[in-house]
C-alpha positions as CSV (number, residue, x, y, z in Angstrom):
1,X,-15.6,17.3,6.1
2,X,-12.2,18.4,7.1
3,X,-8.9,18.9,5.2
4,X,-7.6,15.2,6.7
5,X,-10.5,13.9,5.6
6,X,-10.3,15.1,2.6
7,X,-7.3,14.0,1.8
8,X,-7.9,10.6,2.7
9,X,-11.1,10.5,-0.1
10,X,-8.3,12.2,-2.7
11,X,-6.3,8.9,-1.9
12,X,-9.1,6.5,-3.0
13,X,-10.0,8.7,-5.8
14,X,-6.4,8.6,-7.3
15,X,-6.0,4.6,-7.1
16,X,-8.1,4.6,-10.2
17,X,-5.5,6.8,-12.2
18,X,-2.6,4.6,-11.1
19,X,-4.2,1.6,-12.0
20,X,-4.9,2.6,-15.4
21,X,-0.9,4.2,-16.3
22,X,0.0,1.5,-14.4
23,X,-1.5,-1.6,-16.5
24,X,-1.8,0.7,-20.6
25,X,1.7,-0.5,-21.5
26,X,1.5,1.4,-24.6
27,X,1.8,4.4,-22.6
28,X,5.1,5.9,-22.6
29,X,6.7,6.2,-19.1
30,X,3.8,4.3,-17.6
31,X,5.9,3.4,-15.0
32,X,7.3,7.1,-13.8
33,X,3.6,8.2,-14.7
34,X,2.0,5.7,-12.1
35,X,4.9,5.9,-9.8
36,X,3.7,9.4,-9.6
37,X,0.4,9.3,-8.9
38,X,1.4,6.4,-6.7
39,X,3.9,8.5,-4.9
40,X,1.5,11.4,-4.4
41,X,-1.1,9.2,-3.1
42,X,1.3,7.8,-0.3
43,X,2.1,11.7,0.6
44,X,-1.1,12.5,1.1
45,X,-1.3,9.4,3.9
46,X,1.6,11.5,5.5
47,X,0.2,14.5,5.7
48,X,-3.1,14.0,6.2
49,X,-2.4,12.2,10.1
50,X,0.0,15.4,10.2
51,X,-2.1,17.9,9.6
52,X,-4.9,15.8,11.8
53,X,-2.6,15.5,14.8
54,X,-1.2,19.2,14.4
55,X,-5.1,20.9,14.7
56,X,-6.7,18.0,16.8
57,X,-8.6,16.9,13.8
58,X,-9.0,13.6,14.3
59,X,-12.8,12.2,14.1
60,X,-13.6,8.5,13.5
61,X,-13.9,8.8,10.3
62,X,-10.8,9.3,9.4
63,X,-9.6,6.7,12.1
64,X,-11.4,4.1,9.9
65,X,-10.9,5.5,6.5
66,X,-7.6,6.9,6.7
67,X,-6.0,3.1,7.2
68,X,-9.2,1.5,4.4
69,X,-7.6,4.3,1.8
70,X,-4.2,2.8,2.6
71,X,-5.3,-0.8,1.8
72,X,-7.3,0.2,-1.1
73,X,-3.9,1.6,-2.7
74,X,-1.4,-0.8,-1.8
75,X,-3.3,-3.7,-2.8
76,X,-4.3,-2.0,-6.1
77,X,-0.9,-2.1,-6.7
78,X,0.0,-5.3,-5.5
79,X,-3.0,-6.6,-7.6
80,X,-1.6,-4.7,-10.9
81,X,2.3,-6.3,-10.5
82,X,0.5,-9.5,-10.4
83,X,-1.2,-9.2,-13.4
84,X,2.1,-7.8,-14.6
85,X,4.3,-10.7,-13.5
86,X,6.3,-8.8,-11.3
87,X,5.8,-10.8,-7.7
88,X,4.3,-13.8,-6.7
89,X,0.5,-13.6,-5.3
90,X,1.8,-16.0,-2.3
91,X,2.3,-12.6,-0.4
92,X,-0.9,-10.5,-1.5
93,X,-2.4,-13.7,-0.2
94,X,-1.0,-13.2,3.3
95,X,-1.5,-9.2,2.8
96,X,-5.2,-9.7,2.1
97,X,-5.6,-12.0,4.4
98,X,-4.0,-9.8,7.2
99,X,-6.2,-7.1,6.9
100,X,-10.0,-8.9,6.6
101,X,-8.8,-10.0,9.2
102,X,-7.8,-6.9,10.8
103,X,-10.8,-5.1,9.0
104,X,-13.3,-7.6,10.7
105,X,-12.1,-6.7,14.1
106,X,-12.1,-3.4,13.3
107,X,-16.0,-3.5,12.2
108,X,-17.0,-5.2,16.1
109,X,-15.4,-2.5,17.3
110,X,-17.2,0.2,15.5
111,X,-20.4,-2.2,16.4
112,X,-19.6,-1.9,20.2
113,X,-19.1,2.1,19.7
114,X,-15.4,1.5,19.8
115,X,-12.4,2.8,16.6
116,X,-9.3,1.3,16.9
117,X,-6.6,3.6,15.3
118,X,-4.1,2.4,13.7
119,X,-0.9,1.4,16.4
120,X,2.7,1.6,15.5
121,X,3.1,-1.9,13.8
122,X,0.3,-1.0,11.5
123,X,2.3,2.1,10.2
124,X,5.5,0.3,9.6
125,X,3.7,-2.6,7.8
126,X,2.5,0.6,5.6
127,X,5.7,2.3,5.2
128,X,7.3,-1.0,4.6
129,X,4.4,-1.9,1.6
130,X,5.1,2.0,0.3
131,X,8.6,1.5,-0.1
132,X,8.4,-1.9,-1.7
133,X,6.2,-0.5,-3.8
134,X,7.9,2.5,-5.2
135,X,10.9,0.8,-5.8
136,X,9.2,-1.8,-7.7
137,X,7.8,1.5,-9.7
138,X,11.8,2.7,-9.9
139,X,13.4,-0.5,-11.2
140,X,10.8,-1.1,-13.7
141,X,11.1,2.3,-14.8
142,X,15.0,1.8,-14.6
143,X,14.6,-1.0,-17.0
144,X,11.6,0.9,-19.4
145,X,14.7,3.2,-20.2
146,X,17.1,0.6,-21.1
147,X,14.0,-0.7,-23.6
148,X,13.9,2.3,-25.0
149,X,17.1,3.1,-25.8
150,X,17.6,6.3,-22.9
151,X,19.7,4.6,-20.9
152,X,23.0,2.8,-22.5
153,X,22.6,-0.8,-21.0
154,X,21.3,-3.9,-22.3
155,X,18.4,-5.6,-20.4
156,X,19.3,-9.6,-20.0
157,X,18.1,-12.2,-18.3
158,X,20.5,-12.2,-15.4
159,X,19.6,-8.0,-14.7
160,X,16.1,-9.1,-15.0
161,X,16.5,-12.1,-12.5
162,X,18.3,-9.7,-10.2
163,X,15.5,-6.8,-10.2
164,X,12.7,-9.4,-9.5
165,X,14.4,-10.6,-6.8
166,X,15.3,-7.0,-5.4
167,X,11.9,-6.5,-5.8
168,X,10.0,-9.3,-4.3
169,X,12.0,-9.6,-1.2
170,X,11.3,-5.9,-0.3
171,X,7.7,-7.2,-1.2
172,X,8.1,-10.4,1.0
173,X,9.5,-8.1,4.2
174,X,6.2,-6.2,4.1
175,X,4.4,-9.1,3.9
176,X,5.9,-10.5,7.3
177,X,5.7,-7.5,8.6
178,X,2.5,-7.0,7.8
179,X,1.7,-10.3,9.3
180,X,3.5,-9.7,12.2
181,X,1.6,-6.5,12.6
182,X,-2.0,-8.5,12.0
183,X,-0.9,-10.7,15.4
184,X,-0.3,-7.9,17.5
185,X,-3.5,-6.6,16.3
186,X,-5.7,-9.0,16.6
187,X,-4.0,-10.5,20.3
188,X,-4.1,-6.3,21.8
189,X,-8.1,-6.6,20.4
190,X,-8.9,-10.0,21.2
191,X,-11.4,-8.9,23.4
192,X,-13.7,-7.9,20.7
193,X,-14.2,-11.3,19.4
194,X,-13.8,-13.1,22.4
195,X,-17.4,-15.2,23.3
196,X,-19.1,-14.3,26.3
């Protein structure tokens, strides 16, 4: 298995890790700590299509995984600021549905001896989830301080109003984006589901 490939398993194995800081909210800085692992995670997605592209590594292996690991790790996190009342599951909803949908395409393909990387839509509904996610990790961090005394300011309900809606409608961008990216999808692969 190569270094990309490698990289990509790292990925799945660290969603665990997050999940766990992310949702023991008796552990101090479990926000920065999952935001970490989080933010490690997402680096590796960078550089392991980097170093793939750099030394023509690229195998279909890592065409399917490397996009599955991605899923796997934003929807973990999704799925955690659920449970954690930070967002709405209206747009996990549309996320999830997006990509069984794009998964089950993907799967025909790989049936007719055909991987479908991912295009340029599919990376910016990535970047766009990555970023809504991290800054979801850095406002509740941001407000974990003020709990705890680090930071002088007093957490209300109108700065908590105004961080979950900073939040959510970088997490309801990604989800159109993401949807918008699922259309393209499936209309420039029609052809695999298309009856003969």
């Amino acid at each position: 298995m190569n270094l990309p490939n490698k990289l990509t398993i790292l990925r799945i194995i660290l969603v665990p890790f997050m999940v766990a800081a992310l949702l023991w909210q008796g552990l101090p800085h479990h926000y920065l700590i999952s935001g970490l692992i989080f933010g490690i995670a997402s680096f590796t997605d960078m550089l392991d299509g980097k170093i793939a592209r750099k030394h023509n590594l690229i195998t279909d292996f890592g065409k399917f995984a490397d996009p599955l690991a991605d899923k796997i790790l934003v929807v973990s996190a999704f799925c955690c600021f659920i449970d954690l009342k930070l967002m709405s599951c209206i747009p996990v909803i549309l996320i999830l549905f997006r990509e069984f949908a794009v998964t089950s395409i993907r799967l025909i393909a790989v049936g007719n001896g055909k991987v479908i990387a991912a295009n340029m839509w599919g990376k910016a509904k990535t970047v766009s989830q990555m970023v809504a996610i991290i800054f979801v990790f850095l406002a509740q961090y941001f407000l974990e301080l003020c709990d705890m005394g680090i930071l002088p300011i007093t957490v209300n309900d109108s700065l908590n109003a105004t961080i979950y809606a900073l939040d959510n409608s970088l997490i309801w961008i990604s989800a159109v984006l993401t949807i918008i990216s699922g259309i393209i999808y499936i209309k420039d692969n029609i052809h695999f589901i298309e009856t003969k």
